[in-house]
Each structure stands twice: as C-alpha cells, then as structure tokens.
N, C-alpha and C positions, 0 to 999 in steps of 0.2 A: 838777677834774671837766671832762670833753671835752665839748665840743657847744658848742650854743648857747643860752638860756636868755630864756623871756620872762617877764614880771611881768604878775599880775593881781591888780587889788585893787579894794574895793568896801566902804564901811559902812553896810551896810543894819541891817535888825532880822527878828527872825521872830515867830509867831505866838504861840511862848510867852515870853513876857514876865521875866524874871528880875526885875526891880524889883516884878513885882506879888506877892512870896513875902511881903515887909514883913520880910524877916528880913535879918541881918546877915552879915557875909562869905561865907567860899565855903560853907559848909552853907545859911545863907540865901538865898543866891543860887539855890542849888537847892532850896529847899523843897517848891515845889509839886508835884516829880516824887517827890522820896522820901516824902512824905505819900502820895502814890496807888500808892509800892508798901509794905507792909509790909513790916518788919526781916526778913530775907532769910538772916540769919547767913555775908553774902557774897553776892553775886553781881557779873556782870557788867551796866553800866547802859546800857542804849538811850533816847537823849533825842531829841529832836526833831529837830534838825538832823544826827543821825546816820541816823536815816529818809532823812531829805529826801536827803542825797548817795549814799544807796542807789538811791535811786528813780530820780535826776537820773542816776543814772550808769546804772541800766539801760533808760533812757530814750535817752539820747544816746550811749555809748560803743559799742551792739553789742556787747554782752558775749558772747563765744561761750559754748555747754556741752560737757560737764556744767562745772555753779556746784558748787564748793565752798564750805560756809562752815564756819570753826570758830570754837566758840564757840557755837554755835547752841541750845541747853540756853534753853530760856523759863523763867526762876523764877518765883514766885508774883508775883503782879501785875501781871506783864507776860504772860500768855499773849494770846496771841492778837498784843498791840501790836508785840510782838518775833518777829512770824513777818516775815520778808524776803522769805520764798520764792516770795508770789503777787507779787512784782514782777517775776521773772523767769519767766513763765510762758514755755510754747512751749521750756523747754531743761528737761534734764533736772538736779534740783537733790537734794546731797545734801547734807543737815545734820550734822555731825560733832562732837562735844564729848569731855570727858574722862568722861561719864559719862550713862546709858542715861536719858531722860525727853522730854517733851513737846519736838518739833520736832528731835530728834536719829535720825537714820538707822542711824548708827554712830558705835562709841565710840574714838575716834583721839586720840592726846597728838600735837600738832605739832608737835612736839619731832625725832619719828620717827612718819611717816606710813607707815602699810603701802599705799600708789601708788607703780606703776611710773612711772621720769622719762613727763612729756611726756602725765598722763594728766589734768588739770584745763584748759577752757578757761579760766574766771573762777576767782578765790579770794576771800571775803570773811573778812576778819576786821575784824570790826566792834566793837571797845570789848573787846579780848580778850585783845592781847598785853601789857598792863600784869599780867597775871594769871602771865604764863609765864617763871621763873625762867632758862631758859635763853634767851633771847628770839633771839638773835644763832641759834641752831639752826632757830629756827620762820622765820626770816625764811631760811634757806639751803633749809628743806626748801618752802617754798612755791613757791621761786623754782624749785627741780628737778622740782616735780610739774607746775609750768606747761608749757603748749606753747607754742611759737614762736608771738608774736602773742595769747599769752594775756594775761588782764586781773588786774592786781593791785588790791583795793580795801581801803583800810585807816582806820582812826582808832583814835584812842587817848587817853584824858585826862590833861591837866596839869593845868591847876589843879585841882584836885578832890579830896574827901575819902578817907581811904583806903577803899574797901571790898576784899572779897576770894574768887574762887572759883577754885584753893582757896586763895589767897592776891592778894594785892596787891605788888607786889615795883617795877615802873618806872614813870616819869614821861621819856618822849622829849621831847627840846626840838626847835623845828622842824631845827634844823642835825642833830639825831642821827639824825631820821626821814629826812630829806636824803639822809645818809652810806649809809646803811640801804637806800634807795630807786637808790642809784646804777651798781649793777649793770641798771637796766632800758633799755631802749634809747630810751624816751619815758617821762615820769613829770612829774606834778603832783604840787607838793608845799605844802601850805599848813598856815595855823594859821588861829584863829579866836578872838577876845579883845582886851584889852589887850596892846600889842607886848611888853613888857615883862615879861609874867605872861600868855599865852594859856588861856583852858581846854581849848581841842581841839587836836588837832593832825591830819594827814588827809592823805591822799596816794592815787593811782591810778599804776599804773604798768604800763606795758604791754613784755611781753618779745618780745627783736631774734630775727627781724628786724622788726622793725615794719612795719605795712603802709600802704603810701601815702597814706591819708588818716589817719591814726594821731596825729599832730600836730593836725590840724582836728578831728579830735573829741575830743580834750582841750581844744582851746581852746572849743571848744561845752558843754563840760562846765561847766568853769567859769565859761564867761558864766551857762548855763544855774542854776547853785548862786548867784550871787549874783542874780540876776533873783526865784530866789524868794523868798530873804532879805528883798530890797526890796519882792517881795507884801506879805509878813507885815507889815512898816512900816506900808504903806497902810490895813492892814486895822484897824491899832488902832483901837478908840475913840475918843471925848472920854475918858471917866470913863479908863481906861487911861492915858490921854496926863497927864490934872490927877495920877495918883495916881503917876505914874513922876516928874514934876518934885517933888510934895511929899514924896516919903520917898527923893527925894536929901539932905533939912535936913539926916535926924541921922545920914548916912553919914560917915566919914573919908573924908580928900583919895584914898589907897589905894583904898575901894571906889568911889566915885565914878567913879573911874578905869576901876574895873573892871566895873562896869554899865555905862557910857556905851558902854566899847568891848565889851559882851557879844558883839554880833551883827557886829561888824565879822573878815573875812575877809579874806584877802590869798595868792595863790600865784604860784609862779615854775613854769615850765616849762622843763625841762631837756631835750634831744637831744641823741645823741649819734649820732657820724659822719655828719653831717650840713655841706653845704660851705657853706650859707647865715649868713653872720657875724649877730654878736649885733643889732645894727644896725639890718641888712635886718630882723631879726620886728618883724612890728606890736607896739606898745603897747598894755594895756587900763590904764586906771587910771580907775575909776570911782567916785566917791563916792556914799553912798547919803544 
C-alpha cells in the first residue's frame, strides 16, 4: 500500500460495561444489549461504541451531504436508539435498507445501488455489511456513489454471535477491512478488543482528492473516539469497578483476556500520494 501511515492507539473503557453482563463468553459478554432488545429473528446490532463513532465522526470529520446510510431499517428494540440521523442534522439524510419500515426512506440492496456516480457526500454503513453476501460489490458500489472528498464510515463485528438480516455471512479481520479500505485517498482503519480476537472492527475513509485538511481531521477523529472511551472509564463507579475484578474469578485465561482488552482501541492511518515520509507523521500512542 502507497502513502504514509500513522498509528493510534489507546485503552480506555466505555460506559457500558461488558463484565457487568455476569455472563460467560462472547454471548455473555453481550448480554446486557441483547436482553434490552428482544429475539428479533435477525437483525443488524447497534451497540454503544458504534453510536459513539457515529457521533465523533459527525462531530469532527465535516461529513458533507446528502448522508447516506444503509442498513438503516430500526428492528424491534432498538427504535428510536438506532436512529443516526439526528446526529447529522443541518444535511440532508436518507436512510436506505433492503426493505420498507421505521427509519428507512428507500429500499436499495448495495449490492446495486440505483445513484448516479458522484451522488452521496457521506455513506454510513454501520454494523451492516457482515449481512451482505456479496460484500466486495457493496464496498465498489459505495465507493462509486461517493463524491470526490466524500466521507466513508463504516464498522462491522468479529467477534460476535451470529445473528442475521437477512443473513449473517462475514467476519473482516482488521488487514481485510484494511485491504477493503484502500482504494481511498486517506482512511482510518482500526479494531477494538483483544489484539488477537477484536470484536469491532471500524474504519472512515475519505475519497481523492482529499482535501487539505483531510488528514487533520482524521487524526482529530480518532483522538476524539479514544478521549471518550477514556470518559466512559472515569465515569465507572466503585460497585462497577468491585464487581468487574470479582467476576473476573471464574472467567478462563481466553475471556479474561477478552474483557480486559473490551474497550481498548487501536488505528493506523493510511495516505496516499502524499511526499511526507512515514517518519516525519507524528505518533499517538496512548494508553488508557
């Protein structure tokens, strides 16, 4: 890959807790979100820190419009939680899914999007392309509905249970979201988890030509996303804090592993044609 490439890292925590589920591996680990939505027969899952990098990013990126998002379809449980839209206010925002209900404008497979090139400023696809059988298609038609300087924002889950709307089909590892990611002309690309076994995986990428400060607001981005991680830390309790060391006892060496590192985050930044060597970019590397 061409450019130049920075690293950002940081292990904070956030506000929701995975050790406070009391339950055992990765369905334990998630408990207390899939208790608050009922059995769904499928859907796609918005969790907390996929909010938060929605937000962070239309906070700090200048997301142009019109926003696309697909995926956008609110299942039962999540109405209202999984609306995105009032974060991008002031652009015009259209929700798109495979199928007509609550938070959907129109019904588009992004597989094959009916947009002429060059007509989305933003695109969100948030926790959506692990659903899309063709995936490698969704990821060529977003990149051709973008405009020059458009905003790519994405996640997607690894470790995590299968669920499915209308199936569950991939799991990206950071290097495939990477690969995936490298057609753009600047692009963040990060995981979140144990290094080893992440549950998130997340990226923004912005298409060439990039715009002058294009770089600086990715790096503002991601300071910005691990800054609140580290809120969420601060904000724990006592009772929180006794009850996350005592039901590490009867975890395995594996979960343990996997709690610890829930909230820790890590990305590289990529540029490309860019004459400033790897070198010359500043370092972040912050522990939380």
């Amino acid at each position: 890959m061409n450019g130049a490439r920075v690293r950002l890292d940081r292990e904070p925590t956030s506000a929701y807790d995975p050790v406070l589920s009391g339950g055992r591996g990765a369905v334990g680990v998630f408990a207390p979100l899939c208790r608050r939505r009922p059995a769904q027969g499928g859907a796609k899952l918005v969790r907390d820190h996929n909010k938060a990098f929605c937000q962070i990013a239309a906070d700090t990126l200048d997301c142009p419009g019109p926003v696309f998002e697909f995926g956008s379809f609110q299942v039962e449980g999540q109405e209202g939680y999984a609306n995105l839209r009032d974060m991008f206010r002031g652009r015009k925002y259209i929700g798109c899914d495979m199928r007509p209900g609550l938070g959907v404008d129109r019904v588009e497979d992004v597989t094959a999007i009916h947009l002429a090139d060059h007509t989305a400023g933003t695109v969100l696809c948030i926790e959506t392309f692990e659903h899309v059988f063709e995936v490698w298609r969704a990821f060529d038609e977003v990149y051709r509905i973008l405009e020059p300087g458009g905003v790519f924002l994405i996640t997607s889950p690894f470790n995590f249970r299968i669920h499915g709307y209308p199936d569950d089909y991939w799991r990206m590892t950071p290097s495939c979201l990477r690969g995936m990611m490298a057609r753009y002309g600047a692009r963040a690309v990060g995981w979140q988890g144990y290094h080893a076994f992440p549950h998130t995986v997340m990226a923004v990428g912005i298409k060439s030509p990039v715009p002058n400060n294009g770089v600086d607001r990715l790096k503002r981005f991601v300071a910005a996303y691990q800054d609140w991680l580290a809120e969420r830390k601060r904000e724990r309790t006592l009772g929180e804090r006794i009850l996350r060391g005592v039901s590490q006892l009867h975890r395995s060496k594996g979960e343990r592993r996997q709690v610890a590192a829930y909230h820790h985050a890590e990305f590289e930044i990529d540029v490309d044609h860019v004459s400033t060597r790897e070198h010359d970019l500043p370092m972040f590397n912050r522990a939380g």
